[in-house]
N, C-alpha and C positions, 0 to 999 in steps of 0.2 A: 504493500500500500504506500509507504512511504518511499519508494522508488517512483511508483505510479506518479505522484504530486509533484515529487521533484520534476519530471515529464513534462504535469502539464503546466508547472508554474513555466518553465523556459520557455514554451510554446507561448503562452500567457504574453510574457516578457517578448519575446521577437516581434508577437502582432503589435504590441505595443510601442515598440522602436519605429513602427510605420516603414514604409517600404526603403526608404533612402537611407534610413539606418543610422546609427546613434552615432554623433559629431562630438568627438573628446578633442577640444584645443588644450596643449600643454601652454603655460605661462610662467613666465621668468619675472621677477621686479627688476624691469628696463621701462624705459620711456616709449620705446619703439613698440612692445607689446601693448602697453598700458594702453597707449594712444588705440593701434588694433583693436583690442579689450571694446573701446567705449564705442569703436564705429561700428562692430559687426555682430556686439553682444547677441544681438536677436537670432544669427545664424546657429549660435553653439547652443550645443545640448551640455553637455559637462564641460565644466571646466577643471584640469586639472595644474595648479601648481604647484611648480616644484619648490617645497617653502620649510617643509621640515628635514632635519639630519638627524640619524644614531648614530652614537658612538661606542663603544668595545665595552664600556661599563651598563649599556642597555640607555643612556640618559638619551632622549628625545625633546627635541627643543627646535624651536622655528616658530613660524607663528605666517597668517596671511592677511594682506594690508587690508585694512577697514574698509577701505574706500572699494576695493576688490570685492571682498562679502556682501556690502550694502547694493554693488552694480548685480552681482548675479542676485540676489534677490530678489529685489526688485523688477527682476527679467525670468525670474523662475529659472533659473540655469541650474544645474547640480555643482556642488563644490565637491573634487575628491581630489585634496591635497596629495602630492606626492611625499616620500621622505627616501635621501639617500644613505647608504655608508658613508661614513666620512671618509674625505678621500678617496671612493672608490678603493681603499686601504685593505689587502687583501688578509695581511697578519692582524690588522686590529678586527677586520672578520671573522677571521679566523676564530680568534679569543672571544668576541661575542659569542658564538655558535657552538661555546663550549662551554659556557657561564648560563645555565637553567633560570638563576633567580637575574640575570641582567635582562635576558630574553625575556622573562616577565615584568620586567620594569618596564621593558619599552611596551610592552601590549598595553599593559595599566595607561600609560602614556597617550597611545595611543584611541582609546576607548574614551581617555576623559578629555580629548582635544575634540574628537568628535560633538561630544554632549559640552561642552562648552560652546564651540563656537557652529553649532548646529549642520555640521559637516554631513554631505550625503555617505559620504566614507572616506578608506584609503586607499592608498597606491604604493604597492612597494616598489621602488627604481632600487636596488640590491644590486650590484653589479661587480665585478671581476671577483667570483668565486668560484676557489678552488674545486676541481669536481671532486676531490676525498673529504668536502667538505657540504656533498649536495644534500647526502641524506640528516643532515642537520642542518641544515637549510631549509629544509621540507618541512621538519616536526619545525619550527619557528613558526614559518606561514602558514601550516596547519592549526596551531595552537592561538596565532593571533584570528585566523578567519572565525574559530569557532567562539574567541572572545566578541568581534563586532555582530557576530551573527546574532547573538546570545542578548547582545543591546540593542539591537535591530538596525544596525549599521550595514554597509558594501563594502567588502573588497575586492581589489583585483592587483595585477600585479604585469608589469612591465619585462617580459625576458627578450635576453637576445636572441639574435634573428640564427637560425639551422636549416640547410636543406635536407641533410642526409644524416644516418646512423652512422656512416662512415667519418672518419677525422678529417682526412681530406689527401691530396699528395706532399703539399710542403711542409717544412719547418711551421711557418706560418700558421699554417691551418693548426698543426700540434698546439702551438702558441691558442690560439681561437679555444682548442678543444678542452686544453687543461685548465684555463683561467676567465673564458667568458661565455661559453658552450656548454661546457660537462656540468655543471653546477646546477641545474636547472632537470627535475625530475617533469617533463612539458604533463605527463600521463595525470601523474599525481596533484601539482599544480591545479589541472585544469577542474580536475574533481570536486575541490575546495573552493576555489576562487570564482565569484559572482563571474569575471571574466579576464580574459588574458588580454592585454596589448603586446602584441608580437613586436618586436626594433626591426621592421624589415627597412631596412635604413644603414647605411656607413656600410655599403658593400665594398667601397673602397676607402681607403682613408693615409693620413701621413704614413703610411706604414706602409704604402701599396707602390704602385705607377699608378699612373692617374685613370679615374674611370668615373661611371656614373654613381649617384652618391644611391640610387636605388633602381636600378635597369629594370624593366618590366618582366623579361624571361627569369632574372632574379628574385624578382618578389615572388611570382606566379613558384616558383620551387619553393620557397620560406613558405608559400600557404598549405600548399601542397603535403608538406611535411607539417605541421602543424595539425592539419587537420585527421591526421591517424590517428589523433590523441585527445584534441581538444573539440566538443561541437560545434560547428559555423555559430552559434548562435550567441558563443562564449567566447570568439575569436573577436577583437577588434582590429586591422589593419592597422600597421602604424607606414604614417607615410610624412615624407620631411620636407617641410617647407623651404629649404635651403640648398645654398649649392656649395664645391668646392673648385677654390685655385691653388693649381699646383704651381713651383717655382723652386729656386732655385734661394737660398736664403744662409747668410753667415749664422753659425752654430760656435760657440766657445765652451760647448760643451764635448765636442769628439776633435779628437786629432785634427782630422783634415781641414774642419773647422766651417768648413762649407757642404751643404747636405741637400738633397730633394726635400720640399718638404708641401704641406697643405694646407690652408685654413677655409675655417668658415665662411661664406660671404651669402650678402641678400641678393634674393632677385636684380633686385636694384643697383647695388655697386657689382655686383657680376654682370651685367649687361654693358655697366659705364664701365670699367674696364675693358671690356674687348671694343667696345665703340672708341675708346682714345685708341686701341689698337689698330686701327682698323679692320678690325679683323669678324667677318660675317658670322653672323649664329646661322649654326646646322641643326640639324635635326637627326636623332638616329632612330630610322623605322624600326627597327627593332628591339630597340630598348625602352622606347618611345621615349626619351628624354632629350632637351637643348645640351649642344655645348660647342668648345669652337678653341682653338688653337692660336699661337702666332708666336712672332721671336720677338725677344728682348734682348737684343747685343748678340744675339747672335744664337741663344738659349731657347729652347721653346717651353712656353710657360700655356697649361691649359684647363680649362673651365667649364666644366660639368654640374649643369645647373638643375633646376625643378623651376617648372612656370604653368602656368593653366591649364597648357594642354595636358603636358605629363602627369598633373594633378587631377585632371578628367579620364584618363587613362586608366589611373591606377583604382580611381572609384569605380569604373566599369567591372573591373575585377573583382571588386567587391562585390558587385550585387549578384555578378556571374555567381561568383560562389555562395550569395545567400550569408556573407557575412553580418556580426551583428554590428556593423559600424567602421568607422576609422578613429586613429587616434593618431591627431597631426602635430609633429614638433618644428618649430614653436612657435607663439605667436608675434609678428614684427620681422617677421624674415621673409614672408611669404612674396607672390606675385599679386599685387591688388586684384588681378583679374579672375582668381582661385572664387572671390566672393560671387562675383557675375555667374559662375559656372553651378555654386550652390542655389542662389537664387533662382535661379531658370531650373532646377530638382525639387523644389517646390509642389 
């Protein structure tokens, strides 16, 4: 019986997400989101920022700006703060994930941040954990879901992005699999957790050659594997508002002292770059994402972006699969024209 209801409350929950599917914007305290925030508030369904941090003793602290709480309310928005490890700090994880009453500090923490500031839930971002460290990673987010369930809170929880049960050919990939991959039980996870937000996102990164920041044939494999484990209906797409430029940049931190390297950039200054370049935006069918090339002194420096279209693309994908939503990072990076394309799904 209690199988059955679990059944029909998620079916309950999908019709209810209505056919275009639940719109999770992540937020940073920037001026650039904030500003976003107040112009597009009506489009989001959740809002999630990223506002609180644990640390290895279980303490939990953050807090999300007033002015933020009173806009989604007043808009009916849901709040489902995130909270990360400090530092993404894999030994001070470590030591968390083996400290029982820290682990309960931060639940307690987390249950009375809810009931204070009237939170629809949480969001765990938990991230570069060891995989000999997953099944105690599991009993944590197991034991915090059953604390908000119990108060009548939401959780869900943010994993990184996996095609395959395989580690992969390279170094690399070994790298992915023992410290941001293996950590993450996707089966168990999914069972507990109101719902997952997949990182199909940072397919490449400073650590790569330059490529799309989330290729289409890419994401389509990260659902694909996903969905063995987790139901569409508990799947949120994560998909990034952001693009990256490769370059060529002085390092004083290794020998040679000059490195390949990447950063973030918006729609916006990634377009004005390649326009001082002179340098045309392309298109790759196949990935369906902008990007576009050109030298600097002689260097090629290149920029793989996200813009409306590739952000219409990757929603297609979603409904193909009957996913319960997207969840976009972040706000203030985006291509203003992302909003025109939600609009008209209306």
């Amino acid at each position: 019986m209690r199988l059955k209801l679990i059944v029909l409350a998620l079916v309950i929950n999908a019709a209810a997400l209505g056919a275009q599917g639940e719109r999770l914007f992540y937020y940073v305290d920037r001026e650039d989101a904030y500003r976003s925030l107040v112009a597009h508030i009506d489009q989001i369904t959740v809002l999630g920022p990223q506002s609180y941090t644990v640390d290895s003793l279980g303490t939990f602290f953050g807090g999300v700006d007033a002015r933020v709480l009173k806009l989604a309310n007043e808009h009916h928005v849901k709040v489902m703060p995130l909270f990360v490890n400090e530092g993404f700090n894999q030994p001070a994880l470590h030591r968390l994930l083996g400290d029982e009453a820290a682990q309960r500090r931060s639940i307690d923490a987390m249950v009375g941040s809810c009931r204070r500031h009237g939170y629809w839930g949480i969001q765990f971002d938990v991230e570069n954990i060891n995989e000999q460290d997953r099944d105690r990673f599991t009993k944590w987010f197991t034991d915090a879901a059953a604390a908000l369930h119990a108060a009548g809170f939401t959780i869900s929880i943010a994993v990184v992005h996996r095609t395959d049960e395989a580690v992969g050919p390279t170094a690399y990939h070994r790298f992915l699999q023992e410290s941001w991959r293996g950590g993450y039980d996707v089966a168990a996870l999914g069972r507990v957790a109101d719902f997952i937000s997949m990182m199909s996102y940072d397919q490449h990164t400073r650590r790569t050659p330059p490529g799309p920041v989330a290729g289409l044939t890419w994401v389509r494999e990260n659902v694909d594997y996903f969905l063995r484990y987790v139901p569409a209906e508990k799947l949120s797409l994560g998909v990034p508002l952001y693009g990256d430029h490769w370059f060529a940049r002085a390092d004083a931190t290794i020998p040679e002292q000059v490195r390949s390297w990447s950063e973030t950039v918006t729609w916006r200054w990634g377009t004005h770059l390649a326009e001082r370049a002179n340098a045309p935006m392309r298109w790759e069918d196949t990935d369906q994402v902008p990007f576009t090339y050109y030298a600097n002194g002689g260097t090629y420096e290149w920029l793989f972006l996200e813009n409306a279209r590739s952000f219409e693309a990757k929603l297609r994908l979603m409904q193909e699969k009957k996913l319960r939503g997207f969840s976009a990072w972040v706000l203030g990076l985006e291509d203003e024209e992302i909003w025109q394309k939600l609009a008209a799904r209306k």
